[in-house]
C-alpha positions as CSV (number, residue, x, y, z in Angstrom):
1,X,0.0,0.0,0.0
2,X,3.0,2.5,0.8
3,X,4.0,2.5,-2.7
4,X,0.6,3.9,-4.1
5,X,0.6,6.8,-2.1
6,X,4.4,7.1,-2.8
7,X,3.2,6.9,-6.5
8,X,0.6,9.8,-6.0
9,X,2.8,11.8,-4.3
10,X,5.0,11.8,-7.2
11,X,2.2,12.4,-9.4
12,X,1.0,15.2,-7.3
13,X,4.8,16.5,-7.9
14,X,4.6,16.2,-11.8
15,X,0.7,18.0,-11.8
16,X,2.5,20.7,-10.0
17,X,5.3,20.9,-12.2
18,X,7.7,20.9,-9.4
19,X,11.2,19.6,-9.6
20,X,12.5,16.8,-7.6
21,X,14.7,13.1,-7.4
22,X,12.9,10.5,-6.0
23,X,13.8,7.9,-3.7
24,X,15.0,5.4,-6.7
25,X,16.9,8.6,-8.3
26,X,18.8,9.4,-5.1
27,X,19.7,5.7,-4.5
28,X,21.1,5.6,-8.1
29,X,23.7,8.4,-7.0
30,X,24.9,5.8,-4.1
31,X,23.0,7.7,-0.9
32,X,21.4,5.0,1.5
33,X,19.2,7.4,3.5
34,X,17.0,8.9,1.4
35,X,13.3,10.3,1.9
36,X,10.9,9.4,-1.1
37,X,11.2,12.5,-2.5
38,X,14.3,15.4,-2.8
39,X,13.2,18.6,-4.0
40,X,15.4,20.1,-6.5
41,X,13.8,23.8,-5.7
42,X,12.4,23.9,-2.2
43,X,8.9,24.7,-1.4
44,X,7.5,26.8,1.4
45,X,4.5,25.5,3.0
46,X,1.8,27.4,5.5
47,X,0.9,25.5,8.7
48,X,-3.3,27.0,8.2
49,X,-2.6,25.9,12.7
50,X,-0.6,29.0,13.5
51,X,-0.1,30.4,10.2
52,X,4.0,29.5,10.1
53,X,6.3,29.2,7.2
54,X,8.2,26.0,6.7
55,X,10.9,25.4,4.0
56,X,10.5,22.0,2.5
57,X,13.6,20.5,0.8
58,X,12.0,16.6,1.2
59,X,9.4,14.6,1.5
60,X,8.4,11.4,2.9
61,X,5.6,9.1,2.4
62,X,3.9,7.6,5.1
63,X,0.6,5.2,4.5
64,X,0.0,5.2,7.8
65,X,-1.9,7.3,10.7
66,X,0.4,9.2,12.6
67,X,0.1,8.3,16.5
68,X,2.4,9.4,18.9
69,X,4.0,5.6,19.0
70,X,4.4,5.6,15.8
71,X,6.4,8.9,15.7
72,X,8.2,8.8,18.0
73,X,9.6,5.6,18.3
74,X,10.0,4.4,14.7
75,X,10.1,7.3,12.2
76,X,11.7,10.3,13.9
77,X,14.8,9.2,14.4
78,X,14.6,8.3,10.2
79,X,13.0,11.8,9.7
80,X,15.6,13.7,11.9
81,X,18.3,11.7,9.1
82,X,17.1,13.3,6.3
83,X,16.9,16.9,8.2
84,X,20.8,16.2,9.3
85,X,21.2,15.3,5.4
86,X,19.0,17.7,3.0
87,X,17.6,20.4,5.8
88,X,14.3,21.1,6.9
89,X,11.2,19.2,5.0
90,X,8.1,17.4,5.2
91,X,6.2,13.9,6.3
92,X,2.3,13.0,4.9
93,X,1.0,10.3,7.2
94,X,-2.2,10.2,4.5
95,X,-4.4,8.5,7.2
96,X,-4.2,11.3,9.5
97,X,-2.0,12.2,12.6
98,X,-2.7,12.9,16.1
99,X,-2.4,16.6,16.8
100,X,0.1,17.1,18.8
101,X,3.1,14.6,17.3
102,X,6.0,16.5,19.3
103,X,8.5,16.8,16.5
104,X,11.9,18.7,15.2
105,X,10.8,21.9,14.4
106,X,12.3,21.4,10.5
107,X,9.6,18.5,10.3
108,X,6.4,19.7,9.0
109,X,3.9,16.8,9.5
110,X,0.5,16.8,7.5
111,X,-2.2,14.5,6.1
112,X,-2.0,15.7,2.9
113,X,0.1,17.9,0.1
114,X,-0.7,21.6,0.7
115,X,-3.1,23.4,-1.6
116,X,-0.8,26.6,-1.6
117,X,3.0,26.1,-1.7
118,X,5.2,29.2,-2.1
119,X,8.2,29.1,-4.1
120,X,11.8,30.9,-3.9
121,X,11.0,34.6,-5.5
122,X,7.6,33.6,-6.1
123,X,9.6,31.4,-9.0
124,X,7.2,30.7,-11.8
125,X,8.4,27.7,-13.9
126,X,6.1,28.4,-16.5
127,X,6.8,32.1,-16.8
128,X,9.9,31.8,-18.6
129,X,8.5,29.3,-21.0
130,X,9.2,30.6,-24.4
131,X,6.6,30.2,-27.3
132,X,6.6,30.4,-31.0
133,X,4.2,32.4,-33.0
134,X,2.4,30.3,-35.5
135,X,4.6,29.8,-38.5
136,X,7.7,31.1,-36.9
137,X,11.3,28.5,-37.5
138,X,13.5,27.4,-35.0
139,X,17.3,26.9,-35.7
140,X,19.4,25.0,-33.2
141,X,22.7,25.6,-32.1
142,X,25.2,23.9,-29.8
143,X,26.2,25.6,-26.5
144,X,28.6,24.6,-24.0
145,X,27.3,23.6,-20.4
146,X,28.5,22.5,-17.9
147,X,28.1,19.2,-15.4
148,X,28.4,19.7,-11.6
149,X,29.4,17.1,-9.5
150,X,28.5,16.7,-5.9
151,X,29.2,14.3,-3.3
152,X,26.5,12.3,-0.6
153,X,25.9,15.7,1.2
154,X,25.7,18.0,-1.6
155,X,28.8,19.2,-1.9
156,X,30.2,20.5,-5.4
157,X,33.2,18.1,-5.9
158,X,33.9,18.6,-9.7
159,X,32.6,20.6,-12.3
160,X,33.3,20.0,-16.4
161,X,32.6,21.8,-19.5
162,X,30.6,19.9,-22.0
């Protein structure tokens, strides 16, 4: 059952046109503890309880309801991992939660993906979308670029011109 709701989160990801790795991605690059989800461009998120901010850099899955048990003794010492690793981000238990799960401040705990998500700059990733005018040609040309390395924590280790 976990990996349906990991699978709609994903799809909730792609409908919102947000960028991420997913769990399979990150374990590719050779990182063992990895959250379901690695946000490429962080997202802030609104607790509608006390109306606070919270940066989310990750996201994990849980098909499970969130008791205090549950929390504390199996999945916040995982959770408090991935805030040592990628920063501050998020859990869904998507059968509910109790309401007070006493938790690491850079864990924002929910029961479902937020409705209203801010983004860096208020960063619109369609904005910059450019589009042709009917009957208008486009030529292609080769660029350089360039790769970026990192290592397991994030850290730039090499960097190559293509």
């Amino acid at each position: 059952m976990g990996v349906e709701y990991e699978y709609l989160l994903l799809e909730t990801l792609r409908n919102r046109q947000l960028v991420f790795e997913s769990e399979d991605m990150l374990r590719e690059k050779g990182l063992s503890k990895t959250p379901d989800v690695r946000l490429l461009l962080p997202i802030g998120v609104q607790d509608p309880k006390n109306s606070q901010l919270h940066v989310v850099n990750w996201i994990d899955s849980k098909a499970m309801f969130g008791d205090r048990h549950i929390h504390e003794t199996e999945n916040a010492n995982q959770l408090q991992g991935y805030v040592n690793r990628y920063g501050p981000g998020m859990v869904i238990y998507w059968f509910g939660h109790v309401a007070q799960l006493s938790s690491d401040s850079d864990i924002f705990i929910t029961d479902t993906f937020p409705q209203e998500i801010s983004l860096p700059g208020a960063f619109d990733p369609l904005a910059s979308t450019t589009k042709l005018e009917e009957g208008a040609t486009l030529s292609l040309r080769p660029v350089k670029s360039q790769r970026t390395e990192f290592d397991e924590d994030w850290v730039p280790v090499a960097t190559c011109e293509l």
